[in-house]
ZADONU-868926 format. One line per field, with one value per atom (N, C-alpha, C): x, y, z; atom name; residue in one letter; residue number from 1. Coordinates in Angstrom, 1 decimal. Example, Ala and Ser with C-alpha at 12.3 -4.5 7.8 and 13.67 -1.06 7.14 Angstrom:
% ZADONU-868926
x <- (13.2	12.3	13.2	12.8	13.7	12.9)
y <- (-5.7	-4.5	-3.3	-2.2	-1.1	0.0)
z <- (7.8	7.8	7.8	7.1	7.1	7.9)
name <- (N	CA	C	N	CA	C)
resn <- (a	a	a	s	s	s)
resi <- (1	1	1	2	2	2)
% end
This chain:
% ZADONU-868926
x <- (13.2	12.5	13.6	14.7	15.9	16.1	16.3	16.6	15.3	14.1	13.2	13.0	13.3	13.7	14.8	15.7	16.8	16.9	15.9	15.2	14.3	13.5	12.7	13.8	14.5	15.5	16.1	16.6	17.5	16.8	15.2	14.3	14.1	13.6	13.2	14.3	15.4	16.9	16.6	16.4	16.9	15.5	14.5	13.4	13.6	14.1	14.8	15.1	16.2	17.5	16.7	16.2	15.6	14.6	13.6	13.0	14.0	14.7	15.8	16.3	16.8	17.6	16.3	15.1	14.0	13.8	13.7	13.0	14.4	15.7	16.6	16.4	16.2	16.2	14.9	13.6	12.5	12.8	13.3	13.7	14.7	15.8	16.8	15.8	15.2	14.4	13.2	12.8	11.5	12.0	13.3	14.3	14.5	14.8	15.6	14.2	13.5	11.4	11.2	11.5	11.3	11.7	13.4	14.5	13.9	13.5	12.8	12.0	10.5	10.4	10.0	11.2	11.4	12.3	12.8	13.5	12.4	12.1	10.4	9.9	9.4	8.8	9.6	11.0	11.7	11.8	11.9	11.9	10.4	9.5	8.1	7.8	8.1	8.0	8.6	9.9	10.5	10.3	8.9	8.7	7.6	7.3	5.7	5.0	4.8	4.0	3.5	2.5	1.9	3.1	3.0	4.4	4.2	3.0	2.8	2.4	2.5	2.5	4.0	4.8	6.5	7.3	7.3	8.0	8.0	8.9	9.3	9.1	8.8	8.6	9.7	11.0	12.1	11.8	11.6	11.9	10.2	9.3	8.2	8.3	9.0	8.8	10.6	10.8	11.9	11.9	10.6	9.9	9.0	8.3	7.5	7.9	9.6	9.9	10.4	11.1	11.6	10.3	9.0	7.6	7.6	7.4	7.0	8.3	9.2	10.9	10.6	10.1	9.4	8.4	7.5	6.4	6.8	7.1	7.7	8.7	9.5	10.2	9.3	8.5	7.4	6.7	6.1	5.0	5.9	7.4	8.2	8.2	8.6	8.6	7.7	6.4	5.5	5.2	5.5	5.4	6.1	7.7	8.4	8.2	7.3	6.4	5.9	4.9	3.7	3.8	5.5	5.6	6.5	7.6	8.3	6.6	6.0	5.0	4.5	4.0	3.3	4.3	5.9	6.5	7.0	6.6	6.9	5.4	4.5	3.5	3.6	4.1	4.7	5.5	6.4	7.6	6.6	5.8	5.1	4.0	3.8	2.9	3.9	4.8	5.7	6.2	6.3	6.3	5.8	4.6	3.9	3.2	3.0	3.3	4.2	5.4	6.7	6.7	6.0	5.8	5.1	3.6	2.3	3.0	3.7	4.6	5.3	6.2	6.7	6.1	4.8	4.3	3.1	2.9	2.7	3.8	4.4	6.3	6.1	5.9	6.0	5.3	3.8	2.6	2.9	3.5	3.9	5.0	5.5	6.7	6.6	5.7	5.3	4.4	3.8	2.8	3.3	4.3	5.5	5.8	6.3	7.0	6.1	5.1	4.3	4.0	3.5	3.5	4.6	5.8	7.0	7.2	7.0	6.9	6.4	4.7	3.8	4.3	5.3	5.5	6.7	7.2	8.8	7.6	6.8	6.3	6.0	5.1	4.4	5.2	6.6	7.6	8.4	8.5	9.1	8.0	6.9	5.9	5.3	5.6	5.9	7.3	8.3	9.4	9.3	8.7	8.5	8.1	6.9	5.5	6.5	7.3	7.7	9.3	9.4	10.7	9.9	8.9	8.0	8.1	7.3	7.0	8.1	9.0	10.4	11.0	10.9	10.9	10.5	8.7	8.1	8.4	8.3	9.1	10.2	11.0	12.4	12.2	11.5	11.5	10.1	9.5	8.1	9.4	10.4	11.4	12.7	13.1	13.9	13.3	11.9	11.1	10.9	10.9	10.8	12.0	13.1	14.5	14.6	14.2	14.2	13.7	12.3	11.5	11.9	13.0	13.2	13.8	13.6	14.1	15.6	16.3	18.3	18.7	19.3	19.5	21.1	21.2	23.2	23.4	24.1	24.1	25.9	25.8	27.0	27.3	28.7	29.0	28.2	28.1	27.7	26.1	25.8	23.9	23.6	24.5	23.7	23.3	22.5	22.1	21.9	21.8	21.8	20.2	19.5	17.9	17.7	16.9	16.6	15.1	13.8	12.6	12.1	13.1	12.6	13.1	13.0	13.5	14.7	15.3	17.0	17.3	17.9	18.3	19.1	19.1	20.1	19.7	18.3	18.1	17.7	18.4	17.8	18.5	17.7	18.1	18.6	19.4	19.6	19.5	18.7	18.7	19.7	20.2	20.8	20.5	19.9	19.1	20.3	19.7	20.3	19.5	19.9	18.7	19.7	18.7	19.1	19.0	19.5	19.4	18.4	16.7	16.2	16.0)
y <- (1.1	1.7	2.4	1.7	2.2	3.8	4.0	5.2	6.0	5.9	7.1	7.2	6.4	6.4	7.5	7.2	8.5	9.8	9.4	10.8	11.7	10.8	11.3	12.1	10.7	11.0	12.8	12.8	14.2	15.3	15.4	16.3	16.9	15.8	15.9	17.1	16.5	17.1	18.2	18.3	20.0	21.1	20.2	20.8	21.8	20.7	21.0	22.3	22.0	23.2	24.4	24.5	25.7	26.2	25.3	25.6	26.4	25.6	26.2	27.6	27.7	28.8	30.0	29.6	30.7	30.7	30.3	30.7	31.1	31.0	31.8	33.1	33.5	35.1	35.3	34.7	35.4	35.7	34.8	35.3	36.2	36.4	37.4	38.7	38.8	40.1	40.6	39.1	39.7	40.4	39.6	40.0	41.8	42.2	43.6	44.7	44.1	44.5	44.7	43.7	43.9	44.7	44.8	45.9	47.2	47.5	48.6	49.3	48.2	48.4	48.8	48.1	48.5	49.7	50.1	51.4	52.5	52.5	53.3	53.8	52.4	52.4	52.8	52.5	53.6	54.9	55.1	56.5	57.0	56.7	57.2	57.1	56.0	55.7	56.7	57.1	57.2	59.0	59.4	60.8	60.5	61.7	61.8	61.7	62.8	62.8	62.6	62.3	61.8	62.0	61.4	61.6	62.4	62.8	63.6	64.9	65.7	66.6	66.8	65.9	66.3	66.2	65.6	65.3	66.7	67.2	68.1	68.0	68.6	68.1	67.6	67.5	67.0	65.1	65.3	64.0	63.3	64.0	62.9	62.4	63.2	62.6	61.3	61.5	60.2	59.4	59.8	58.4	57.8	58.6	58.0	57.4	57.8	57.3	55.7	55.6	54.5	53.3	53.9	53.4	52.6	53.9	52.8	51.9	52.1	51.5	49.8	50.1	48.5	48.0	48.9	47.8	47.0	48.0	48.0	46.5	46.1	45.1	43.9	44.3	43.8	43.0	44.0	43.0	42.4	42.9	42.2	40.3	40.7	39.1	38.2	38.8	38.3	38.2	38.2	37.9	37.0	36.9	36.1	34.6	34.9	33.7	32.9	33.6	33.3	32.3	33.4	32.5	31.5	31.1	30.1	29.0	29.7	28.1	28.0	28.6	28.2	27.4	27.8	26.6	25.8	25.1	24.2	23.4	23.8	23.2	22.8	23.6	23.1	21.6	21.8	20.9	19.3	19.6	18.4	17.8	18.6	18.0	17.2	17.9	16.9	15.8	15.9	14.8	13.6	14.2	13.2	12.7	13.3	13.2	12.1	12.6	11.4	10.3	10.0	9.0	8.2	9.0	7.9	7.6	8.0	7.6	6.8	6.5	5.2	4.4	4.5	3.0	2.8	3.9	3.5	2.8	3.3	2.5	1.1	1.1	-0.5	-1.3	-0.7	-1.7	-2.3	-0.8	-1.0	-2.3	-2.2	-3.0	-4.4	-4.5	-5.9	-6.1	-5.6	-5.9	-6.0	-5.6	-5.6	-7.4	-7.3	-8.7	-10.0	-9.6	-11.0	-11.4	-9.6	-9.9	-10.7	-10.1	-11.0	-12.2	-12.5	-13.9	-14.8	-14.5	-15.0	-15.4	-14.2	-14.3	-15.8	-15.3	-16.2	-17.2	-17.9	-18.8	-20.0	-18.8	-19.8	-19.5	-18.7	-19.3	-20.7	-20.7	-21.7	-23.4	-22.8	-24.1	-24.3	-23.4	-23.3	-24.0	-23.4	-24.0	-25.8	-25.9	-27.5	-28.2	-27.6	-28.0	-28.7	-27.6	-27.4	-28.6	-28.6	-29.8	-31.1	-31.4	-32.6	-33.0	-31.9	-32.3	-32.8	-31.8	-32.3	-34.0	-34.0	-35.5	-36.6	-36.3	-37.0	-37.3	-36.1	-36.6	-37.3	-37.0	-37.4	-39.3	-39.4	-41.0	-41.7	-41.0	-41.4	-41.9	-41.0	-41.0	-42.1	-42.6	-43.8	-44.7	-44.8	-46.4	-46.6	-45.5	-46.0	-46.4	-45.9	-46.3	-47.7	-48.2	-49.2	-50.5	-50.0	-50.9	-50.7	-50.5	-50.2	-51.5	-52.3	-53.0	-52.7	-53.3	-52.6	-54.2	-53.2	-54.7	-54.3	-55.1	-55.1	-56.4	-55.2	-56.2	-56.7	-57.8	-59.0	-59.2	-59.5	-60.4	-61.3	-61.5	-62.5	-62.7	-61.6	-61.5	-62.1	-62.2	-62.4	-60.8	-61.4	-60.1	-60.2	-59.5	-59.5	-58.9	-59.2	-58.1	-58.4	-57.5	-57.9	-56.8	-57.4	-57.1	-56.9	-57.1	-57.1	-55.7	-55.7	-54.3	-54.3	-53.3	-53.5	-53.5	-54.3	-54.1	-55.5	-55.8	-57.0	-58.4	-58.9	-60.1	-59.6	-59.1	-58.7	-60.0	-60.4	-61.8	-61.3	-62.1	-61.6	-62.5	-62.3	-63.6	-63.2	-64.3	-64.5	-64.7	-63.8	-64.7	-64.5	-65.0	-65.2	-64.2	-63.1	-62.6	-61.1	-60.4	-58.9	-58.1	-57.3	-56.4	-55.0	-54.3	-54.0	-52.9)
z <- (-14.6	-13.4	-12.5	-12.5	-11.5	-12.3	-13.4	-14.2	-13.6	-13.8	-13.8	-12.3	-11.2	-9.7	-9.4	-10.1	-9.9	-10.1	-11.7	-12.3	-11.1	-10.4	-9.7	-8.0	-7.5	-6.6	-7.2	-8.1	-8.4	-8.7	-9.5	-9.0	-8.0	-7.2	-5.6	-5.3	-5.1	-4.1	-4.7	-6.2	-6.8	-6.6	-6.1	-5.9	-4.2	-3.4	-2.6	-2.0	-3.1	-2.6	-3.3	-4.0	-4.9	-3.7	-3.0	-2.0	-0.7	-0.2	0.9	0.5	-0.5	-1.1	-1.3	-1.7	-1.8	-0.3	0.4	2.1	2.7	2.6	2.9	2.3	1.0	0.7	1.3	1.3	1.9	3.5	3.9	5.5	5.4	4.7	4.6	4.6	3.1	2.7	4.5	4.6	5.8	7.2	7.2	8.4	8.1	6.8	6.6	6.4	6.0	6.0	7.8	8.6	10.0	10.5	10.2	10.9	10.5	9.1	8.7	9.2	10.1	10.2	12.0	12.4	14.2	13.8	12.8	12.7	13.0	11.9	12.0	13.2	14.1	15.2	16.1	16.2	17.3	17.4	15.7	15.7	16.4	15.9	16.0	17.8	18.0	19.4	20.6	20.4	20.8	21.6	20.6	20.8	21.6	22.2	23.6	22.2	21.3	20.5	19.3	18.6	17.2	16.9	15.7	14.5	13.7	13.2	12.2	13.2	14.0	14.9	15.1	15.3	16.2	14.5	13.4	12.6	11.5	11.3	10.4	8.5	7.9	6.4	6.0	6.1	6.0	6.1	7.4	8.2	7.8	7.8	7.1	5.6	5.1	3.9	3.8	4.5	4.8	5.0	6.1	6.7	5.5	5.1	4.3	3.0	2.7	1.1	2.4	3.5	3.9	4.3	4.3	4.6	3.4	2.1	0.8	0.3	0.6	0.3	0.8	2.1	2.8	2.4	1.9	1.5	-0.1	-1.0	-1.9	-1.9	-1.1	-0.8	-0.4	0.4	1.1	0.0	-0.9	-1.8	-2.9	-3.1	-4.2	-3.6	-2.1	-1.3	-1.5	-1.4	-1.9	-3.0	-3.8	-5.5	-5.7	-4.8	-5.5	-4.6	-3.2	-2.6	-3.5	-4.6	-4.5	-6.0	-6.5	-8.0	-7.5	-6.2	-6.4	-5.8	-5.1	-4.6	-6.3	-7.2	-8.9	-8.9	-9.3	-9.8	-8.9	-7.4	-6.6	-6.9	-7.3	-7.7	-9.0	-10.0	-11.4	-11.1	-10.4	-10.4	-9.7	-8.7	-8.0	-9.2	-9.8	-10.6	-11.9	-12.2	-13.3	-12.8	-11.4	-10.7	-10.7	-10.4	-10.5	-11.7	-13.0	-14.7	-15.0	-14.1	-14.7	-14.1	-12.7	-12.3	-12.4	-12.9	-13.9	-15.2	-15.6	-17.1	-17.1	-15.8	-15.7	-15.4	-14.5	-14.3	-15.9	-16.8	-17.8	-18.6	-18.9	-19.4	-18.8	-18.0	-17.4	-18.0	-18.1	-18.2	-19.6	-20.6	-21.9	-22.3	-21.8	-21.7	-21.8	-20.2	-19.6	-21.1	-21.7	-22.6	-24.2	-24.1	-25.5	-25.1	-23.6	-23.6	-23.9	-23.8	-23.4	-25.0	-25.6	-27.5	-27.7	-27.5	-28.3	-28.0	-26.7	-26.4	-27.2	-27.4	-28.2	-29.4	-30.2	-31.7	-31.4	-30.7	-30.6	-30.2	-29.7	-29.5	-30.9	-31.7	-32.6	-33.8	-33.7	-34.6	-34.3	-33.4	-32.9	-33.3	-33.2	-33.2	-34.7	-35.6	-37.3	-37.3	-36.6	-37.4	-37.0	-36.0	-35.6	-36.3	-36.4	-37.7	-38.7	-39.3	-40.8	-40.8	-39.5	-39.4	-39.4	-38.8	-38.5	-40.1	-40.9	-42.5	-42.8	-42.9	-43.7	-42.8	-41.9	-41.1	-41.7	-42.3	-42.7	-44.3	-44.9	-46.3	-46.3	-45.5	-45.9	-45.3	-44.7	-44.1	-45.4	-45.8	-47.0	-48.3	-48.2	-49.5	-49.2	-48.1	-47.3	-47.4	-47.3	-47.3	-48.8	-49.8	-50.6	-51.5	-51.2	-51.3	-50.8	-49.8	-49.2	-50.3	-50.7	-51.4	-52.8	-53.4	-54.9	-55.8	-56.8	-57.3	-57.4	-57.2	-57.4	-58.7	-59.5	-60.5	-60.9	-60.6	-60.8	-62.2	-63.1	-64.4	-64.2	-64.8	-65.2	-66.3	-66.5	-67.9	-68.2	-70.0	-70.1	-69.7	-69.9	-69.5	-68.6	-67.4	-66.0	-65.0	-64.2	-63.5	-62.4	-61.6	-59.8	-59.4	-58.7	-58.3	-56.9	-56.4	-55.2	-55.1	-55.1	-55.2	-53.5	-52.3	-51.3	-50.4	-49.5	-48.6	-48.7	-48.4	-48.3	-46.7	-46.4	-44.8	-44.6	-43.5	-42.7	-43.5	-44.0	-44.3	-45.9	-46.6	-48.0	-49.2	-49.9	-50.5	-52.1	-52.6	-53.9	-54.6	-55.7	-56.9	-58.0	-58.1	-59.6	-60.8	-61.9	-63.3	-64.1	-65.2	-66.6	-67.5	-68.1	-69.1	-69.4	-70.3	-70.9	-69.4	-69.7	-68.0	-69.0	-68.3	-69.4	-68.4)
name <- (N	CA	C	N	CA	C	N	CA	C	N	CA	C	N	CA	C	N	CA	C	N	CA	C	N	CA	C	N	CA	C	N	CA	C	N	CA	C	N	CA	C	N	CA	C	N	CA	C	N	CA	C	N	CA	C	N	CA	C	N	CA	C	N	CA	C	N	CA	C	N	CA	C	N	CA	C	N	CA	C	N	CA	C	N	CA	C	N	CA	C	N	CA	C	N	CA	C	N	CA	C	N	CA	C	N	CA	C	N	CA	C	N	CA	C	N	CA	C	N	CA	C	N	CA	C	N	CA	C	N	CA	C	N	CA	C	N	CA	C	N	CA	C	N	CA	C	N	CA	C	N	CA	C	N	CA	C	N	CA	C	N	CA	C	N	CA	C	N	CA	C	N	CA	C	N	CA	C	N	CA	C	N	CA	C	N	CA	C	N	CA	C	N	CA	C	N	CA	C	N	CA	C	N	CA	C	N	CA	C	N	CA	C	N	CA	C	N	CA	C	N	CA	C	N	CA	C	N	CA	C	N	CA	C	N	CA	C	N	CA	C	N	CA	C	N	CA	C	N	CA	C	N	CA	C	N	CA	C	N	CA	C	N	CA	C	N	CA	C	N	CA	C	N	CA	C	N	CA	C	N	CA	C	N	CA	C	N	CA	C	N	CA	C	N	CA	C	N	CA	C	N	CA	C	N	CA	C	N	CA	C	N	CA	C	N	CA	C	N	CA	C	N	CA	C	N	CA	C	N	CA	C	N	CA	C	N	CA	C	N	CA	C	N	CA	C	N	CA	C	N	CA	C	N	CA	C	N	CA	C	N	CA	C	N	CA	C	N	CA	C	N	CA	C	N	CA	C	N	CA	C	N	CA	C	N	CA	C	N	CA	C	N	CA	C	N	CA	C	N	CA	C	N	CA	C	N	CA	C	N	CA	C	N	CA	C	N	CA	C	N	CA	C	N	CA	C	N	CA	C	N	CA	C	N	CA	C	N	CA	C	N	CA	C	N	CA	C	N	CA	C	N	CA	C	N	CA	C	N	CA	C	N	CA	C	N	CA	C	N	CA	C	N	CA	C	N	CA	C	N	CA	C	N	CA	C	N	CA	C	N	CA	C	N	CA	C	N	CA	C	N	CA	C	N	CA	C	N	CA	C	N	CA	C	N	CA	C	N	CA	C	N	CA	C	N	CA	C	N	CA	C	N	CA	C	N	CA	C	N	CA	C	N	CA	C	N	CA	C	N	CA	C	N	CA	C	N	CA	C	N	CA	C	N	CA	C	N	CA	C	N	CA	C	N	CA	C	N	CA	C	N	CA	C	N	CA	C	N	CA	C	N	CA	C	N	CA	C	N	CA	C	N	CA	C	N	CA	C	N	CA	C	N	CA	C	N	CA	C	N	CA	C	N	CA	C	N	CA	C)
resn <- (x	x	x	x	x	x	x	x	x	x	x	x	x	x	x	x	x	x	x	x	x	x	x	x	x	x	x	x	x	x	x	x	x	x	x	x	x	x	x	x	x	x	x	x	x	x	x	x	x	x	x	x	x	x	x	x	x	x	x	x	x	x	x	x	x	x	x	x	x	x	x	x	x	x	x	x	x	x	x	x	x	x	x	x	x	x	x	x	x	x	x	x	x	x	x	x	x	x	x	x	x	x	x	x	x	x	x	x	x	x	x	x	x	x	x	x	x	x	x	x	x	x	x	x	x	x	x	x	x	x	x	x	x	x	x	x	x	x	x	x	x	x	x	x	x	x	x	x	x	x	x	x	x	x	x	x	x	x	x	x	x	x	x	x	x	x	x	x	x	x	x	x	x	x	x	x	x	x	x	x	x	x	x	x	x	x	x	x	x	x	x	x	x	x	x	x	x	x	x	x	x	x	x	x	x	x	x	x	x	x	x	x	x	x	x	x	x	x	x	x	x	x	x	x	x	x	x	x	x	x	x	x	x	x	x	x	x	x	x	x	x	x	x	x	x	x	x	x	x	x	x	x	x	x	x	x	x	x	x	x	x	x	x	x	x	x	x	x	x	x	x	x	x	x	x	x	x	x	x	x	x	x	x	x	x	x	x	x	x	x	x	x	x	x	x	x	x	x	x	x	x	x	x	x	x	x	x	x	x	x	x	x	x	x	x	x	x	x	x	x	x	x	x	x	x	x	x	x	x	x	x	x	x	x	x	x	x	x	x	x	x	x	x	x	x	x	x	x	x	x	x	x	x	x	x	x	x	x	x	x	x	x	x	x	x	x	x	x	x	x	x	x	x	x	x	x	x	x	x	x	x	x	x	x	x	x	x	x	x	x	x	x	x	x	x	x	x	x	x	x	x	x	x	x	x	x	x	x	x	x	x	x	x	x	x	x	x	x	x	x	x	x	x	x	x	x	x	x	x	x	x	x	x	x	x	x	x	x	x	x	x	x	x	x	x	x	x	x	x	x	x	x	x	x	x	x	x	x	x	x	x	x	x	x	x	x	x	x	x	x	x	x	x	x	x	x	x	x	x	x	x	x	x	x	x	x	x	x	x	x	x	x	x	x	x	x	x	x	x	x	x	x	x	x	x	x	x	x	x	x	x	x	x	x	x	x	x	x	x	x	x	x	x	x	x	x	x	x	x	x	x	x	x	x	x	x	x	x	x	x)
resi <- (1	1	1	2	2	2	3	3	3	4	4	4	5	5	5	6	6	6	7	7	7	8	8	8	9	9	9	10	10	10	11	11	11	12	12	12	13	13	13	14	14	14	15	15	15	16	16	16	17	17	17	18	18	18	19	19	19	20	20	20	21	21	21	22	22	22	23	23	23	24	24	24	25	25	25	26	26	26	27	27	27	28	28	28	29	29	29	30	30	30	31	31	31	32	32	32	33	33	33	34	34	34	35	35	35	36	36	36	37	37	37	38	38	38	39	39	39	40	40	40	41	41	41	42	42	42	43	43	43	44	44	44	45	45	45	46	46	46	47	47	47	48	48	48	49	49	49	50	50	50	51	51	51	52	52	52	53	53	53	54	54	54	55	55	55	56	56	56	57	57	57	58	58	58	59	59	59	60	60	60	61	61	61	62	62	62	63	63	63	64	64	64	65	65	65	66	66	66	67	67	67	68	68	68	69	69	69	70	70	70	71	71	71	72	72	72	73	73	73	74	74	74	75	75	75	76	76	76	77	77	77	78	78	78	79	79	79	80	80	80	81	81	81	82	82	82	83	83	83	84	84	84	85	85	85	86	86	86	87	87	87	88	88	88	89	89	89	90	90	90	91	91	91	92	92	92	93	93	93	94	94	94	95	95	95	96	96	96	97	97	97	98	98	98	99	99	99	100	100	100	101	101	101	102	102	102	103	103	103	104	104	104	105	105	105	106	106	106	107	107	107	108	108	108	109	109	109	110	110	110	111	111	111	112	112	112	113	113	113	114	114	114	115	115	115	116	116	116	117	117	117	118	118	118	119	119	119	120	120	120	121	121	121	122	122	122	123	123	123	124	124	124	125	125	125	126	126	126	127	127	127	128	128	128	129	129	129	130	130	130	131	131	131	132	132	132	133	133	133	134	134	134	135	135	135	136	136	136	137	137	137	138	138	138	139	139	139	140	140	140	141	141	141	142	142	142	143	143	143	144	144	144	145	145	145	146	146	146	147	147	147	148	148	148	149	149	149	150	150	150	151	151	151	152	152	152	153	153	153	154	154	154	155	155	155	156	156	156	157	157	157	158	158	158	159	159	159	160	160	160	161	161	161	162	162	162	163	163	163	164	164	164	165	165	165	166	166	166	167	167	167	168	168	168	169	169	169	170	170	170	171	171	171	172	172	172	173	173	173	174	174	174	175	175	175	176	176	176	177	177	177	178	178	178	179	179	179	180	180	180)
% end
């Protein structure tokens, strides 16, 4: 989450500056569009009369190529308004794309963890299971070790047995016979 936080943090700034840097040239361009057109208006103003009555075919058509020269600039400004707001709305909406993605990522995650958990769970309670058994065998296989006749043969056909448990009080008899 710290990663796609930053992701979002470094968007933002670059979103930013892209913003700042577009409304500096639109005020640059609107500013030189204005001057244009108080140029205009001084000239025009500046006579008692109409403009198109006092102005010479020279000087109208000067005015008029410096008229369309401004609008011309004029509606370029606006285009390039109208496409940085498309992609400032592009950019807000990936925005907000990558930020329902990470709290999907999350949910994913939290929900991976809890699966694995689970597995690691009832492995753990298999491998228990399966130590319990082997516990159990191995103590079913001790008691019967325990309980086994042991016959230790002797010269002379004597023999040693012991028919009882093997442990601290285990008794031994002595016979006389074939050991079989």
């Amino acid at each position: 989450s710290t990663y796609y936080s930053k992701i979002l943090e470094d968007m933002t700034s670059k979103l930013q500056e892209q913003q700042d840097c577009l409304d500096n040239k639109l005020q640059n361009k609107v500013t030189e569009a204005t001057n244009m057109e108080i140029d205009l208006i001084e000239d025009v103003s500046g006579r008692d009369h109409p403009v198109a009555c006092n102005l010479g075919n020279g000087d109208k058509e000067f005015q008029l190529k410096k008229l369309h020269s401004a609008k011309a600039k004029l509606d370029d400004v606006i285009h390039q308004k109208t496409k940085l707001m498309s992609e400032n709305s592009e950019m807000k909406q990936t925005i907000n794309e990558l930020q329902s993605g990470m709290y999907d990522l999350k949910t994913q995650l939290n929900t991976m963890d809890v699966i694995k958990l689970e597995e690691e769970r009832e492995a753990v309670i298999s491998e228990k299971s399966g130590e319990m058994e082997y516990m159990q065998t191995l103590h079913s296989q001790v008691e019967k070790l325990k309980t086994h006749q042991v016959i230790f043969p002797f010269p002379r056909g004597f023999h040693m047995s012991s028919n009882v448990r093997v442990g601290k009080n285990t008794r031994w008899k002595l016979r006389m016979g074939n050991v079989a």
